[in-house]
Backbone as numpy.savetxt, mean C-alpha at the origin, in Angstrom:
# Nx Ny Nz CAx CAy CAz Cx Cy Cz
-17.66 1.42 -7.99 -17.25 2.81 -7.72 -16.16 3.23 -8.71
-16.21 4.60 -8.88 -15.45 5.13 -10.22 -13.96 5.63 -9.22
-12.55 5.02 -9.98 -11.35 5.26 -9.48 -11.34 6.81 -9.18
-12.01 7.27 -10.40 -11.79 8.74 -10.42 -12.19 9.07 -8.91
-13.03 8.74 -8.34 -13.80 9.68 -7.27 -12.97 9.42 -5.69
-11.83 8.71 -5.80 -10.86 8.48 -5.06 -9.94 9.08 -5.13
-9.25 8.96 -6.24 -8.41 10.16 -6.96 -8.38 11.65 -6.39
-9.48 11.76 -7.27 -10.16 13.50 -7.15 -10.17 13.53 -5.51
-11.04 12.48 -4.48 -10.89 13.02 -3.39 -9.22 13.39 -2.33
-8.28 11.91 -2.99 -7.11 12.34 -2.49 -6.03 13.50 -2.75
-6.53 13.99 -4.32 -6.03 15.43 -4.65 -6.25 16.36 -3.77
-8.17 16.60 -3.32 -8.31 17.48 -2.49 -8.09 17.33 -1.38
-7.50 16.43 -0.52 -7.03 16.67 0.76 -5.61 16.24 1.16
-4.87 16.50 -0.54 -3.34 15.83 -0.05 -2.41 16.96 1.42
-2.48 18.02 1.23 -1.66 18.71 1.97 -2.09 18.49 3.56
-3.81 18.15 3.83 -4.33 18.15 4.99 -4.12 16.69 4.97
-3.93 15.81 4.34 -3.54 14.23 4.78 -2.03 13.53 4.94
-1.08 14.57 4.65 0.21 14.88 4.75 0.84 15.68 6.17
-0.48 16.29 6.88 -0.27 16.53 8.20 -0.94 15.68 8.99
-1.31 14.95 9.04 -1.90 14.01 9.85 -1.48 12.48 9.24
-0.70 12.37 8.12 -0.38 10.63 7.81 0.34 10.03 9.13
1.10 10.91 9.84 2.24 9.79 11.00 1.49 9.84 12.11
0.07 9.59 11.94 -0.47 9.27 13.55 -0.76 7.96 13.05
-0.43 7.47 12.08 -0.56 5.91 11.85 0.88 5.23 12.48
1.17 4.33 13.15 2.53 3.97 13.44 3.23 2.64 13.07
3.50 3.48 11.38 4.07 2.31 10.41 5.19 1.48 10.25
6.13 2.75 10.80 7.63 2.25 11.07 7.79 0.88 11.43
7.52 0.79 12.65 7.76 -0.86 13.28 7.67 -1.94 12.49
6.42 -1.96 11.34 6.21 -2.85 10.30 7.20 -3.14 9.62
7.55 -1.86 8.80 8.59 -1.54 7.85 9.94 -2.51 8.28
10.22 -2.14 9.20 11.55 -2.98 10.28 11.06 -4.15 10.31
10.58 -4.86 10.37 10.31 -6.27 10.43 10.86 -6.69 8.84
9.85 -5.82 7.77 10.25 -6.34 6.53 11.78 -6.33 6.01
11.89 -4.81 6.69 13.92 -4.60 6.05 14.48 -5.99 6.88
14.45 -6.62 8.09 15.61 -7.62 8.22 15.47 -8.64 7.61
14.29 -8.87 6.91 14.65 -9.73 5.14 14.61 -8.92 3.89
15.20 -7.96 3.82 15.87 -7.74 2.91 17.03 -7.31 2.64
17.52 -7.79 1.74 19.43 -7.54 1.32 19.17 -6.09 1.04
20.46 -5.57 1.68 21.10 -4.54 0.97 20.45 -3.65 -0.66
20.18 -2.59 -0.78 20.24 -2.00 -1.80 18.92 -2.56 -2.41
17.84 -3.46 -1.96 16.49 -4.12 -2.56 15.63 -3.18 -3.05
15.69 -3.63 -4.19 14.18 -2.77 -4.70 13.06 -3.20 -4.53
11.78 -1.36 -3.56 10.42 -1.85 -3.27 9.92 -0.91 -3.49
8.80 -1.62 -4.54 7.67 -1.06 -4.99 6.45 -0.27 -3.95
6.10 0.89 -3.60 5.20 1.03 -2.91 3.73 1.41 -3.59
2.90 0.85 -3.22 1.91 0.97 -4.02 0.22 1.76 -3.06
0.17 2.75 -3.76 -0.73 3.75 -3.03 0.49 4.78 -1.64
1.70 5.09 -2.21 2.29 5.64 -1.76 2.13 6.90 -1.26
0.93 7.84 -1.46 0.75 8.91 -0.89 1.81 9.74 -0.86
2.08 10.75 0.02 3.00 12.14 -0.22 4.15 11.42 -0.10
4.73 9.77 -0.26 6.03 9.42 0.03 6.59 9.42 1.29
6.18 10.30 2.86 6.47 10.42 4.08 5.17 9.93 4.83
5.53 8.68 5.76 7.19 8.70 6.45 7.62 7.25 5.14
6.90 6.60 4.78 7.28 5.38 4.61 8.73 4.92 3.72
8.40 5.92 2.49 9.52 5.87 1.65 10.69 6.32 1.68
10.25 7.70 2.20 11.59 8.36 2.90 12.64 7.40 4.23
11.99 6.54 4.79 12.12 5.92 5.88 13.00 4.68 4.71
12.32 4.22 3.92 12.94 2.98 3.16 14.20 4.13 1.96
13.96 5.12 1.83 15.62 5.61 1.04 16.83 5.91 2.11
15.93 6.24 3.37 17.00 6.50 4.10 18.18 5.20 4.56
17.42 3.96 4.37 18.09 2.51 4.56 18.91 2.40 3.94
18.65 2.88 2.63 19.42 3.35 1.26 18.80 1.58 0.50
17.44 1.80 0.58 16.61 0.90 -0.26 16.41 1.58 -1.69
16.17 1.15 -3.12 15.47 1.62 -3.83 14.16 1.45 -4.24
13.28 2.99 -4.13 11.69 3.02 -4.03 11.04 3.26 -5.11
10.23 2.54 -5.61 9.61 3.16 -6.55 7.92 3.31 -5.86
7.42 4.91 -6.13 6.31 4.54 -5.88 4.69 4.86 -6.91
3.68 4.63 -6.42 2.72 4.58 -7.28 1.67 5.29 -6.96
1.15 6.26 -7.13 -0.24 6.54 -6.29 -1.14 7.19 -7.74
-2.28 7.28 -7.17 -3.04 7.55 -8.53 -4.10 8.69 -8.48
-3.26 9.71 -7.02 -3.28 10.74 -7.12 -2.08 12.01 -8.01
-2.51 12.66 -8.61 -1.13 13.37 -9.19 -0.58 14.37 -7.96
-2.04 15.15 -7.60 -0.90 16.21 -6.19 -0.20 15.17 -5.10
-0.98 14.38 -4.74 0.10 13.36 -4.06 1.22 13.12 -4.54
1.84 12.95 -5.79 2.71 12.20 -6.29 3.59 13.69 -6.28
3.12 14.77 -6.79 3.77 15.89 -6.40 4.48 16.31 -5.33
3.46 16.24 -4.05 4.28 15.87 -2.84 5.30 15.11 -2.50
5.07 13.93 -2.99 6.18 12.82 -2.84 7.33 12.98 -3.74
7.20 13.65 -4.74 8.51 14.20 -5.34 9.81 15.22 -4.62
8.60 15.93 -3.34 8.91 17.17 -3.40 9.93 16.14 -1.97
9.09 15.63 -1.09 9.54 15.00 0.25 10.57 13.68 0.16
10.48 13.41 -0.97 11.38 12.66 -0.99 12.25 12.47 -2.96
12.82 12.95 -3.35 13.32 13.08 -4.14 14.30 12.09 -5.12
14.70 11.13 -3.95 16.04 10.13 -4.40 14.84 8.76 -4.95
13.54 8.86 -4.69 13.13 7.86 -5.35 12.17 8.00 -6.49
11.39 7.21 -7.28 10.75 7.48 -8.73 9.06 7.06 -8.09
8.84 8.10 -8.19 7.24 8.24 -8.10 6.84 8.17 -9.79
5.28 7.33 -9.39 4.30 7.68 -11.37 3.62 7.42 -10.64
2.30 8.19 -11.69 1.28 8.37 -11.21 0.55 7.26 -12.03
-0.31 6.20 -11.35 -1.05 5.33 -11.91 -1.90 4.92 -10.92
-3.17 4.41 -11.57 -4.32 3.94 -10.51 -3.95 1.86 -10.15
-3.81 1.59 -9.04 -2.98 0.57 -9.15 -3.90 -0.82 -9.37
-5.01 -0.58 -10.31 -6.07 -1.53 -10.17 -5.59 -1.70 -11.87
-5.04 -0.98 -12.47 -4.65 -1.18 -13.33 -2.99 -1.56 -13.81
-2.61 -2.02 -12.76 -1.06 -2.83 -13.01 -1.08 -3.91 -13.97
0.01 -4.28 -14.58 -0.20 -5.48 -15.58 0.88 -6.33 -14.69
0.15 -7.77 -15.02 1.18 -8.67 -14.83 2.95 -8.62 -14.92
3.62 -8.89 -14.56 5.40 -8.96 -14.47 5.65 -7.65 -15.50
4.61 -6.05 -15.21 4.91 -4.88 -15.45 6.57 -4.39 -14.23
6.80 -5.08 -12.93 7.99 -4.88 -12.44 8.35 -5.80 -12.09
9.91 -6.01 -11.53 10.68 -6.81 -11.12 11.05 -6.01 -9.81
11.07 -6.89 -8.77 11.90 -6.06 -7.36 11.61 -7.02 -6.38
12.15 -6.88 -5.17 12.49 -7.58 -4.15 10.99 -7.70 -2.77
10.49 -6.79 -3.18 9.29 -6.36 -2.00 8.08 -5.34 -2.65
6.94 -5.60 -2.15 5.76 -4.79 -2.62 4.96 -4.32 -1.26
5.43 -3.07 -0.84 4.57 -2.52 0.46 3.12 -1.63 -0.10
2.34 -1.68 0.58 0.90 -0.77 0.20 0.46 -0.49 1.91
0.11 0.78 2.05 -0.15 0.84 3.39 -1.57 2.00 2.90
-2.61 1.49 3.71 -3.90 2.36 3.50 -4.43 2.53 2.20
-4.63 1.35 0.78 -4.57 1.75 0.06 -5.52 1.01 -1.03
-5.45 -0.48 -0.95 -5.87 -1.26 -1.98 -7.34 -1.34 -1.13
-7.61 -0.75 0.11 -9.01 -0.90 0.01 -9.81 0.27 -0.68
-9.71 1.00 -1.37 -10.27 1.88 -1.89 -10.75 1.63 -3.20
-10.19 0.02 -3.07 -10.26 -0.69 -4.87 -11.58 -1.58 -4.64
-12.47 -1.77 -5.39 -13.74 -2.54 -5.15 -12.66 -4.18 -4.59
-13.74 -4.64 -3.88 -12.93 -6.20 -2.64 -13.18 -6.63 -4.20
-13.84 -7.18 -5.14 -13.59 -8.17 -5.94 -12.41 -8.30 -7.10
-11.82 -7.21 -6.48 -10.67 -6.97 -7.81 -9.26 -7.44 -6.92
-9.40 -7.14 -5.57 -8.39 -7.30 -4.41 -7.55 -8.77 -5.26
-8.37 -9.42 -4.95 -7.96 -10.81 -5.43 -6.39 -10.83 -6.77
-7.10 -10.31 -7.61 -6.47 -10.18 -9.00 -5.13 -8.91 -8.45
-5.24 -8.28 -8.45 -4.31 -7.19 -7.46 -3.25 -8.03 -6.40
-3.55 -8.93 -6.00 -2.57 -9.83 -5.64 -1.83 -10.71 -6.46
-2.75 -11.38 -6.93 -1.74 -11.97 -8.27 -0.79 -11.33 -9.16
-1.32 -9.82 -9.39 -0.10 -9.40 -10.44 1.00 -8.84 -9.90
1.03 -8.68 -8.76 1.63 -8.19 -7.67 2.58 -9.55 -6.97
2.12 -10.51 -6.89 2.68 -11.77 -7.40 3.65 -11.87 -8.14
3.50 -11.32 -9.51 4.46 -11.39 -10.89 5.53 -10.44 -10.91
5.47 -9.77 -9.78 6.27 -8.41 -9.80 7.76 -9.09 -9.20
7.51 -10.70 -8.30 8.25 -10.67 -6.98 9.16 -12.31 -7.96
10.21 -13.20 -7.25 10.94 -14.17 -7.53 10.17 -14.51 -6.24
10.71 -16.10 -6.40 10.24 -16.65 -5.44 10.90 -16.46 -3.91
10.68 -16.14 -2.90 10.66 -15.58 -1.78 10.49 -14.23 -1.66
10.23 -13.15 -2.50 9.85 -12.17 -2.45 8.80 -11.62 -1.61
8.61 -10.68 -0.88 7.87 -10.07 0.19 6.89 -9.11 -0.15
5.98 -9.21 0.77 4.87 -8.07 0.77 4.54 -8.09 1.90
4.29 -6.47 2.41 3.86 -5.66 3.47 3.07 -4.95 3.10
1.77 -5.69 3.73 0.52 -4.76 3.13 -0.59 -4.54 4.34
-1.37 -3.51 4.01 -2.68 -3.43 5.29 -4.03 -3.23 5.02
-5.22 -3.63 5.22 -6.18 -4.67 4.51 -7.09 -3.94 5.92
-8.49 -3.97 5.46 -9.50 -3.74 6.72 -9.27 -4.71 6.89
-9.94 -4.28 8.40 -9.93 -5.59 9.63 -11.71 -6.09 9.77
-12.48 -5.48 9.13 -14.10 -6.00 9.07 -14.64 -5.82 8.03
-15.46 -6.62 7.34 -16.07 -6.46 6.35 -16.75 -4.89 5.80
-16.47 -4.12 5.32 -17.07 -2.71 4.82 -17.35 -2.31 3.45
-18.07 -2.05 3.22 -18.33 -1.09 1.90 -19.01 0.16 1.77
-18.71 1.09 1.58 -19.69 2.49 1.24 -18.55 3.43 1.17
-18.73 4.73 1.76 -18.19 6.02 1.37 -18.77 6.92 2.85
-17.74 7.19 3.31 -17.23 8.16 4.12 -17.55 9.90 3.86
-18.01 10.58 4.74 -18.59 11.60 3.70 -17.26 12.99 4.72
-16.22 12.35 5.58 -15.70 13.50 6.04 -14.30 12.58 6.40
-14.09 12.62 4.90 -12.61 11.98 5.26 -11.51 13.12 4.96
-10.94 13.66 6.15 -9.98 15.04 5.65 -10.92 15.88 5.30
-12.08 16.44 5.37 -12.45 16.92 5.10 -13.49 16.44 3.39
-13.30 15.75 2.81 -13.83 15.32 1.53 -14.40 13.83 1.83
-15.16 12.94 0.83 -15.59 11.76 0.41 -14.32 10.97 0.44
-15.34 9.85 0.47 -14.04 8.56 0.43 -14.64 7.53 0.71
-13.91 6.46 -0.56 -14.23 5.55 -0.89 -13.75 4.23 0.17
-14.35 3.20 0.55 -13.57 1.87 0.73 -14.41 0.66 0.49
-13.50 -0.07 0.52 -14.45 -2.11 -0.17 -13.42 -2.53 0.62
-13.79 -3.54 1.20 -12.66 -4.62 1.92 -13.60 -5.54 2.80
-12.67 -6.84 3.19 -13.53 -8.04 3.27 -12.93 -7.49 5.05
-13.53 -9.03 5.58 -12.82 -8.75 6.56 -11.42 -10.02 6.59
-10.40 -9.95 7.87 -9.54 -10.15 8.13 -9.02 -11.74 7.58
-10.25 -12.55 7.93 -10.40 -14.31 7.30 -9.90 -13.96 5.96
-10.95 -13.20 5.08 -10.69 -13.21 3.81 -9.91 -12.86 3.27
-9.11 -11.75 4.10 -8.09 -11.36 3.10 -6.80 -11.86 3.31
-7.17 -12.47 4.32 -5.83 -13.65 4.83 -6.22 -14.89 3.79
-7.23 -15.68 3.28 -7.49 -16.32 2.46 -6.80 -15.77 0.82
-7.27 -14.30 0.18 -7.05 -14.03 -0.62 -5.32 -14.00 -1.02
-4.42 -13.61 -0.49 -3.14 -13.42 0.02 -2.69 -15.02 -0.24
-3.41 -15.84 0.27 -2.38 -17.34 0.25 -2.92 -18.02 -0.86
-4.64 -17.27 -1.75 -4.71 -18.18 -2.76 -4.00 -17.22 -3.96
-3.33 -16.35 -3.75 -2.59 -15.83 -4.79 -1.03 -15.90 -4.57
-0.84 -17.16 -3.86 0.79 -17.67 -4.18 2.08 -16.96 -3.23
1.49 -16.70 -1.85 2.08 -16.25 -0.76 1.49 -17.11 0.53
2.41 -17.07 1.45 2.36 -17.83 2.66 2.65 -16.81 3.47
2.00 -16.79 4.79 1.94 -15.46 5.68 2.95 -15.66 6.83
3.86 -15.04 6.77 5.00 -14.71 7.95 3.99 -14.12 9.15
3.54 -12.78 8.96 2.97 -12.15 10.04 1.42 -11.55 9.69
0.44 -11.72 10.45 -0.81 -11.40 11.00 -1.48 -10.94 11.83
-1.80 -9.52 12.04 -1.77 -8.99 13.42 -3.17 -7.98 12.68
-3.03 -7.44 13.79 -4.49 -6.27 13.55 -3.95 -5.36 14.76
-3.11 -3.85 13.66 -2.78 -2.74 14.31 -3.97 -1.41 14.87
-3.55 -1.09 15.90 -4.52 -0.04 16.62 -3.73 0.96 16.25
-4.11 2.02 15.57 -3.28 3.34 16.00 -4.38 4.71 15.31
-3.96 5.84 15.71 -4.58 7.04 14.74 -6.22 6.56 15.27
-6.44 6.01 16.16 -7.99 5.74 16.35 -8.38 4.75 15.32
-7.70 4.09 14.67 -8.67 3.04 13.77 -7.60 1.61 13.79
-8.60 0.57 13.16 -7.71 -1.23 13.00 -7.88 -1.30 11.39
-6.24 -1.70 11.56 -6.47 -2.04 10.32 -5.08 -3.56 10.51
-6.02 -4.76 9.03 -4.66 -5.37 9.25 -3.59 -5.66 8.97
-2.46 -5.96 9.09 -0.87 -5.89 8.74 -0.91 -7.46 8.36
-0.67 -7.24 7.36 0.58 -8.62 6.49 1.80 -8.89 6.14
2.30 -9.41 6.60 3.57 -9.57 6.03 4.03 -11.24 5.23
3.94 -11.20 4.26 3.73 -12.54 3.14 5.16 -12.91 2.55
5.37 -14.17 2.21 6.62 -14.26 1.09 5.98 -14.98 0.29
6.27 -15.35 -1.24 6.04 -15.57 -2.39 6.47 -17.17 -2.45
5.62 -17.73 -2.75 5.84 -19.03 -2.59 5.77 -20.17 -3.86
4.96 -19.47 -4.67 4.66 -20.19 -6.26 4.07 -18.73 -6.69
């Protein structure tokens, strides 16, 4: 599947997916990850969307955010909603190896939109971003899926993702050990929550 057609669909429904993002209930996650992290930590968010609630939620800690989405009106939004942190616009299937340095890598609703065979590699460089004990908070389907959605917000939409075994497999063969494993209910759908530290 072509990045573009993910893209293009999250352009057209950023303002209508910006009223409906907080029926997901992310917060609680987030809090688990901040009481391992120090003071002032820099985290990467990756597929950050309009920046609310998540980032805004991590500047308000007085964390520093950088985020990524590889929508541009999204990233617009997230400029607009949250300001004190550095949004770019990039498709995140294309990250390079130890391209950042920082303390934590959150992605919420996001890396499944990336074909499952790339997932893998997407962990590893994401890997290179972190020192050793470094964290990730990420959320992953909970069943094996592939195809396209034809009324997401109103538009198409893409997803690939394994199910829950695998991507708990993928995660520990790319040099993380899993703190937490759960499979969240909220907004009407499962999806699952990781919470990893960096281990080699």
């Amino acid at each position: 599947m072509d990045n573009n057609f993910v893209m293009q669909g999250y352009d057209k429904v950023a303002e209508k997916y910006l009223k409906n993002r907080d029926q997901f209930k992310s917060i609680k996650y987030l809090d688990i990850l901040i009481k391992r992290l120090k003071p002032g930590a820099k985290i990467i968010d990756l597929g950050c969307g309009v920046g609310i609630p998540l980032d805004r939620y991590l500047i308000d800690k007085g964390f520093k955010v950088t985020g990524i989405d590889i929508s541009t009106k999204q990233i617009e939004l997230a400029r607009r909603n949250c300001p004190q942190a550095t949004f770019i616009v990039k498709d995140m299937s294309q990250i390079k190896n130890g391209e950042y340095q920082v303390d934590a890598v959150i992605s919420f609703y996001a890396i499944f939109h990336i074909q499952r065979e790339s997932h893998i590699e997407i962990f590893k460089k994401i890997n290179s971003f972190l020192s050793l004990g470094g964290l990730i908070l990420i959320t992953m389907g909970s069943t094996e899926w592939e195809g396209t959605e034809t009324n997401f917000h109103g538009t198409s939409m893409y997803w690939s993702h394994y199910d829950s075994k695998k991507n708990r497999e993928i995660i520990e063969r790319s040099g993380f050990d899993i703190i937490l494993d759960g499979i969240d209910i909220s907004g009407g759908e499962r999806h699952q929550v990781i919470l990893a530290r960096k281990i080699k």
